[in-house]
N, C-alpha and C positions, 0 to 999 in steps of 0.2 A: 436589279439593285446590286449595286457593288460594296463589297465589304470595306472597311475603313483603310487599311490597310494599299487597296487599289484602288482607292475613291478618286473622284476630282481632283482633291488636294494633292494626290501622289502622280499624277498624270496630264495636269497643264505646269509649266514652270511659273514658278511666284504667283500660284494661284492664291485667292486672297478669296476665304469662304464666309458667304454671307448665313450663313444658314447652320452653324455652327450649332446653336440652339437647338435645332431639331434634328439631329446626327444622333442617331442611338449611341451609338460608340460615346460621343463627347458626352450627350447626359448623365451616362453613366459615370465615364472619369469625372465630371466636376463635379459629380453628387461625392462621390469617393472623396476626392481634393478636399470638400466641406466636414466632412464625417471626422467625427474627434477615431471612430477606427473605420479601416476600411479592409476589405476581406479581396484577394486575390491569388490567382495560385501561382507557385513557387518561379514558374517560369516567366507568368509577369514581371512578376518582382523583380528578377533579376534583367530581362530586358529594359524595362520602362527605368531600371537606375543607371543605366549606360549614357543616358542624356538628362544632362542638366539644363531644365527650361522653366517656364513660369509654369507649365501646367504637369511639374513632375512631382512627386510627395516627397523628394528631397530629408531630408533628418526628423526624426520622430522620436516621442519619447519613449515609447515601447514597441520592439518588433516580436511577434508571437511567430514562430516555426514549428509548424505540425508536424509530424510523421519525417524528422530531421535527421536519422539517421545514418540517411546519405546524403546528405546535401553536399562535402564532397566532392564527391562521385558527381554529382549535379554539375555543379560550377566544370570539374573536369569537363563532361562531357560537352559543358557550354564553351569552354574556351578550344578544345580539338579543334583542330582543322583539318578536315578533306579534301584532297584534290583527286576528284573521279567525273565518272560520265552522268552519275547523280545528281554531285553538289552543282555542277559550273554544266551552263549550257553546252549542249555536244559540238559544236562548232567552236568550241573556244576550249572544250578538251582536247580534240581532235590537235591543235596548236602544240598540246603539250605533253599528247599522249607519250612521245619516242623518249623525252626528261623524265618521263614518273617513272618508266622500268627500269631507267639506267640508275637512280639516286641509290649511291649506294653509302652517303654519307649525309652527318649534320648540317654540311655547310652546302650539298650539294642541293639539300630538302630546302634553304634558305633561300639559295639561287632560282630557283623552282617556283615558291611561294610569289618572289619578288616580281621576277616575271609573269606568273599566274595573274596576280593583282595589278599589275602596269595592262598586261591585257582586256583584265575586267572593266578598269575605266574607261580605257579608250574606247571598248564598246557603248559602254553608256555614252559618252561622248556625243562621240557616233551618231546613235539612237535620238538623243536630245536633239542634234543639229539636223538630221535625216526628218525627225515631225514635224521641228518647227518651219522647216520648207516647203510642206505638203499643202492640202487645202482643207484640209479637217479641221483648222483653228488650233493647232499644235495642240492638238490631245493625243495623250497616247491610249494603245489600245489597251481593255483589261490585261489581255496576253501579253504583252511589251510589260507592262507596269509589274507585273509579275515575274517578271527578267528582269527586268532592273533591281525589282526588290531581294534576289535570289543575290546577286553580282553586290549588290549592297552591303549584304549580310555578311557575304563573303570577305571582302575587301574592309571591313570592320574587325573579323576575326584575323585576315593575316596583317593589320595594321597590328593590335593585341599582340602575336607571334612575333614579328618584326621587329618590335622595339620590346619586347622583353628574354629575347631567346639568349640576348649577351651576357646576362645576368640571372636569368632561374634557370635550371634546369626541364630542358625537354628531352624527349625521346620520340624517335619516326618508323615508321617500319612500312614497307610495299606488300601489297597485296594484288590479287586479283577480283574484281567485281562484275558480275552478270549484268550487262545491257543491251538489250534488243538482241537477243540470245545470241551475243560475241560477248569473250572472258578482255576486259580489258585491265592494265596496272592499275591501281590507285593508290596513292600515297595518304597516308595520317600521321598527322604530328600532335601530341597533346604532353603536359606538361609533366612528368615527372611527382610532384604535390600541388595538392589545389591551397594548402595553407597560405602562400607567396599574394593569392588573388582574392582570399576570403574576404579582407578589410575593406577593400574597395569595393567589393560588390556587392556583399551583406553588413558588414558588423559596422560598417560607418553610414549605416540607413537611421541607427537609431543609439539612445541610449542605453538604455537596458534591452534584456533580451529573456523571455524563456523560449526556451526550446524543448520540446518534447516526442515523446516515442516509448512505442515497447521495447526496443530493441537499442537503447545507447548503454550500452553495456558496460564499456569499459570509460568512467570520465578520464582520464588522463587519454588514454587513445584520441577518443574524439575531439577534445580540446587542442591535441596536438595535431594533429589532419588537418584542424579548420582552421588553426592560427589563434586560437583565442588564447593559449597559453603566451604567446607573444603581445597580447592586448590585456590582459586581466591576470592581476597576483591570485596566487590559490583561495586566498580566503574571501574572494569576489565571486568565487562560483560555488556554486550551493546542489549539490545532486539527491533530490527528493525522489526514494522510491514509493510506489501508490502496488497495494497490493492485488489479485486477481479477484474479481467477485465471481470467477465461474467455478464451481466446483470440479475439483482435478480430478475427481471419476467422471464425469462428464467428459473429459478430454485426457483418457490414458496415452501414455506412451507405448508401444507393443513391441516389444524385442522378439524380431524374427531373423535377425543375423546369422549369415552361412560363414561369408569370407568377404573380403574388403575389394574395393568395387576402384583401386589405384589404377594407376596407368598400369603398373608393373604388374598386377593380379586381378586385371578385370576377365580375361580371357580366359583363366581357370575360373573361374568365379561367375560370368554372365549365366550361363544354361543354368544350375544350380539357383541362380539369382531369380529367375525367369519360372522354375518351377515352383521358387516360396512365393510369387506372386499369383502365380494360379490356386494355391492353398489359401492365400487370403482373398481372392475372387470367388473360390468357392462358398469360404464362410459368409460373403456381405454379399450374395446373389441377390437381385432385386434390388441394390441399394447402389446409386450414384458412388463413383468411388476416383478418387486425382491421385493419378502415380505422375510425382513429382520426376522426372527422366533425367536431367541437369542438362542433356545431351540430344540434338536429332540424333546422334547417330544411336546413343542406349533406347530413343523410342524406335527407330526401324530396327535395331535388334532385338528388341521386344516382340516387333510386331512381326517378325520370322520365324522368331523360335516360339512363341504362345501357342499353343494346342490349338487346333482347330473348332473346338466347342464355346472357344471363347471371342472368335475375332469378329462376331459380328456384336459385340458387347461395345466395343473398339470407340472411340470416337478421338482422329489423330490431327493432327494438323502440320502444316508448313509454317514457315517463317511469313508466307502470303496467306493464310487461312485459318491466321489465330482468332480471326475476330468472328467470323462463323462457324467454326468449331467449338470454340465457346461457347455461342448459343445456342447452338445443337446440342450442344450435354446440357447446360443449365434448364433445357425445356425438355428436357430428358428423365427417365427412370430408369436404375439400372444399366446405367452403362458408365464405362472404362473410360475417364480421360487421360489419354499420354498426353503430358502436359508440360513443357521447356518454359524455362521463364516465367511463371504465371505464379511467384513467389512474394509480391506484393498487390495493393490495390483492390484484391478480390474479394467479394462478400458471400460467401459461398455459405449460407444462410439454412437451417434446415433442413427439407430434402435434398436441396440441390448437393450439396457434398455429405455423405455419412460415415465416410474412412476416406485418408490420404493414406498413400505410401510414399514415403522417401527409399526412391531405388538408390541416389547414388548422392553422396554429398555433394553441396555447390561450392567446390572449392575454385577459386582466381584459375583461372587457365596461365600455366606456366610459359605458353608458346605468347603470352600477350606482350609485349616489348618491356610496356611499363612495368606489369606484375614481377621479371624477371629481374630489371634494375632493380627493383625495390630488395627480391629474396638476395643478389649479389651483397646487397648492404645490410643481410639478415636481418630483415623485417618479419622474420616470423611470427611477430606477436599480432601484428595489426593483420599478417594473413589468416591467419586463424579463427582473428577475430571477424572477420569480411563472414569464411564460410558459417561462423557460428551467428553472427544477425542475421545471410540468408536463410539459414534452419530453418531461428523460429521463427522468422518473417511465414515461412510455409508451416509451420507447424499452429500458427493463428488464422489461419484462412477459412477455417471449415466452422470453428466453435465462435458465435459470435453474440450469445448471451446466455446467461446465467442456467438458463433451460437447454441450450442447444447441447448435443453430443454428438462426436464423433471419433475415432479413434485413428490413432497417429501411429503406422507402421513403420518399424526403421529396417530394412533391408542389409544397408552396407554398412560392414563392422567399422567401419571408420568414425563412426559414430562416436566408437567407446573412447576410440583415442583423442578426437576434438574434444569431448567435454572433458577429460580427466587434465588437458593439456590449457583449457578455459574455463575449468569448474568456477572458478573464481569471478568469473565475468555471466557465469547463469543466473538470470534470475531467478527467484525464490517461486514464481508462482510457476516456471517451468519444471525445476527439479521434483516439485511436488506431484507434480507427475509422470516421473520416471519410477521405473520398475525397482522396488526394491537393492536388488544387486548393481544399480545402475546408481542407485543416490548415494548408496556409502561410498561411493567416489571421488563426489562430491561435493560431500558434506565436508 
């Protein structure tokens, strides 16, 4: 059975489905289609409003946005474009491998893209005129249909880049990427602000909108990120705070700060850093415990300098083995997850987590093209604000009712300076459990 996506319909040309009724995929969409609400996650949403058709949900009179803190960040990462040995089949990077190293400019990442995309069609082309001469009854294979869908996806995002780059601002930058263990170039282009593309892709889905989250901090911030200050006077938007029903001794904050965990003072500061983490492994022995790392590289210096009494507690992962190391700790007791990225989405319920540690704040990486444009135009307020949603996005993972406890270690003094720099943007049910000396700040 083929998923919808590489069905029939995507694999004979002007296939015409009689069986449309009994397609799980379609039942579902048209049950949706009929439904005064219909529930989908964020990346539907945003794909399925790219095409205007009879069977798309088109304008609505209320859009609900759960956990919308980043959305953003979302739309960003939906409109970037990749050109590597990932995104675009290897025979058709291969094409353009010798362009991605040399791009060393805006116009020359356009050039690039333009030809990228002229080459993707002609494949499909190709492919279409190549089946329909075989003797299979021009079906494509699952395999092909999933190359075409790849090359589709693609040639839809540099279509996006193409006609919008005269006019919004983007930014490119070259990297290298691991494939088939050879380091190849790859280029990404993504836009500078995702505000320029919010109305098209969300905020003209529907009339009204709530949107919600722990973490929308700051409403002028986020109004201005997503463009709704350019759609809506101030007094059209309405920011309702709901208080915490958990009790904040249930989820203290633990100030265990040495020294500040910067680019410029990590290296005096790591060992130091690395021994208050064995003090706090020693107190919660027997208890599941996620040291937030922000970095591979802070978990394998972790995992170098930790005593030897503790490294079989250890439970690490790769960028390829987060999804089983995850479930090696959560079916675990008493053991250490080094844990990158694992700062939303988690339900760490329980036993499964009874103490986090924040080794190192998650602050935007400066070496990121985009983050760097932004600090040139002193955006330090919305940076700050980024590291301070990450926090407590981790600082909510582990307590997740009213009974549950666990306790919140902060390691790196950077800490004191983000909230006294965002006091203003903390929520009340967060300060309330900070340490004494830590809320006159504040307050």
């Amino acid at each position: 059975m083929a998923t919808v996506d590489v069905g029939l319909c995507k694999r004979i040309k002007d296939f015409k489905c009689d069986a449309i009724l009994d397609c799980p995929y379609w039942i579902q969409k048209l049950k949706a289609l009929r439904a005064q609400t219909a529930l989908m996650s964020f990346s539907y949403f945003i794909l399925e409003g790219r095409t205007e058709t009879e069977f798309s949900f088109g304008r609505r009179r209320l859009l609900v946005l759960d956990e919308s803190h980043n959305i953003d960040r979302h739309v960003i990462d939906h409109i970037s474009l990749t050109v590597s040995p990932w995104r675009l089949p290897f025979d058709i990077y291969k094409e353009l491998s010798s362009l991605v190293g040399n791009v060393s400019s805006m116009k020359d990442a356009i050039s690039l893209i333009a030809a990228a995309k002229d080459i993707a069609q002609s494949h499909i082309d190709t492919m279409d005129t190549t089946v329909q001469l075989t003797l299979t009854g021009g079906e494509l294979s699952i395999t092909q249909a999933k190359g075409i869908r790849r090359l589709e996806d693609f040639i839809s995002s540099a279509d996006m880049f193409l006609s919008s780059v005269s006019d919004t601002e983007w930014v490119w930058s070259v990297s290298w990427s691991s494939y088939r263990g050879k380091n190849y170039p790859k280029l990404i282009v993504q836009p500078l602000y995702a505000r320029t593309f919010m109305n098209d892709m969300i905020w003209s889905r529907a009339e009204y909108y709530i949107v919600s989250s722990a973490t929308l901090l700051n409403t002028r911030i986020f109004c201005h990120e997503t463009g709704l200050d350019n759609l809506l006077k101030k007094d059209k938007v309405v920011h309702i705070n709901v208080p915490s029903t958990f009790p904040p001794e249930n989820r203290p904050v633990v100030d265990v700060t040495n020294g500040k965990m910067t680019y410029k003072e990590r290296e005096k500061n790591f060992v130091p850093a690395v021994r208050i983490l064995e003090k706090i492994l020693d107190q919660e022995e027997g208890k599941n415990v996620a040291v937030h790392c922000h970095s591979y590289e802070n978990s394998i210096g972790i995992q170098n300098l930790i005593a030897p009494r503790f490294k079989d507690r250890l439970v690490t992962h790769t960028s390829d083995t987060r999804d089983e190391a995850l479930k090696t700790w959560k079916e675990s007791r008493g053991k250490v997850f080094l844990c990158v990225a694992f700062t939303e989405g988690q339900d760490w319920v329980g036993e499964i987590c009874e103490a986090q540690v924040l080794f190192k704040i998650p602050f935007l990486s400066i070496s990121d093209k985009r983050v760097a444009q932004r600090l040139r135009r002193r955006d330090w307020k919305w940076y700050f604000n980024e590291a301070l949603k990450t926090t407590v996005q981790s600082y909510g993972r582990a307590v997740r009712s009213p009974t549950d406890k666990a306790r919140f270690y902060v390691i790196d003094l950077s800490f004191v300076d983000l909230i006294k720099r965002c006091k203003g943007d903390i929520p009340r049910w967060v300060k309330e459990a900070l340490p004494p000396h830590w809320r006159v700040l504040v307050e």
